[in-house]
C-alpha positions in Angstrom: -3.7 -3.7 23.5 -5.8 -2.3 20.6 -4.3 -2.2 17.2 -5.1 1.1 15.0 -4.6 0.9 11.5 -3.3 3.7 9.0 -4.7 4.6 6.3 -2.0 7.0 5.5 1.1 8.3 6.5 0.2 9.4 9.6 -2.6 10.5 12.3 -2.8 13.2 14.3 -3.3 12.8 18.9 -6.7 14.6 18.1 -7.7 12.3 15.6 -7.2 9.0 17.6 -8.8 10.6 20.8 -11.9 11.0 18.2 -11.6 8.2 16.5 -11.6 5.6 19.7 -14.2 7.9 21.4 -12.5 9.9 24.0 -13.6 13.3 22.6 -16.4 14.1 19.7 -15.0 17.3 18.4 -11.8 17.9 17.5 -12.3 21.1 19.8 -12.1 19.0 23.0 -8.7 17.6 22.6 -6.9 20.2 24.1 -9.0 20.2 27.3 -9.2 16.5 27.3 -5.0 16.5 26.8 -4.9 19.1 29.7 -6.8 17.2 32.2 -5.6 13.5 31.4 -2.0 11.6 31.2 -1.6 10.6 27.7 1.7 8.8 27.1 3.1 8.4 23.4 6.1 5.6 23.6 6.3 6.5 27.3 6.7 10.2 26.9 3.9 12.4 28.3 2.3 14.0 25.6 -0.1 17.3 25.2 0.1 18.0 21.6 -3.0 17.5 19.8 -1.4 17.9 16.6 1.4 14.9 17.5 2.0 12.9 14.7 1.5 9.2 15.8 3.1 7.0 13.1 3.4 2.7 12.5 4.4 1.2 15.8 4.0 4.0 18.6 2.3 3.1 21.7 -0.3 5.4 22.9 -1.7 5.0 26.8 -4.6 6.9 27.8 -6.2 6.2 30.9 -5.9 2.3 31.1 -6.1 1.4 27.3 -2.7 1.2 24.9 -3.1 1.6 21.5 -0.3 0.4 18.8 -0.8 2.0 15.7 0.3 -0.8 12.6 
């Protein structure tokens, strides 16, 4: 499990898929959300915009990420 720290309130689906280098425009996340499972606390998820706050579990492909 990788740990992804805040710096604010919250971040954005799009902005972890970019920041952990699944994507490297913000214009791929759709397509990359359409043609893989990403799970947010065990709930499918293809919202790019999906606000991922302190302690959700994020699975994409066969990495989870907790964000603290």
């Amino acid at each position: 499990m990788k740990e992804i720290k805040l710096k604010g309130e919250y971040i954005t689906l799009g902005q972890l898929l970019k920041l952990c280098d699944y994507i490297n425009t913000g214009g791929e996340a759709k397509i990359f959300l359409s043609e893989e499972n990403v799970l947010v606390n065990d709930v499918l998820e293809q919202r790019r915009g999906r606000k991922l706050y302190k302690n959700d579990l994020i699975k994409i492909k066969d990495e989870i990420y907790k964000i603290i």
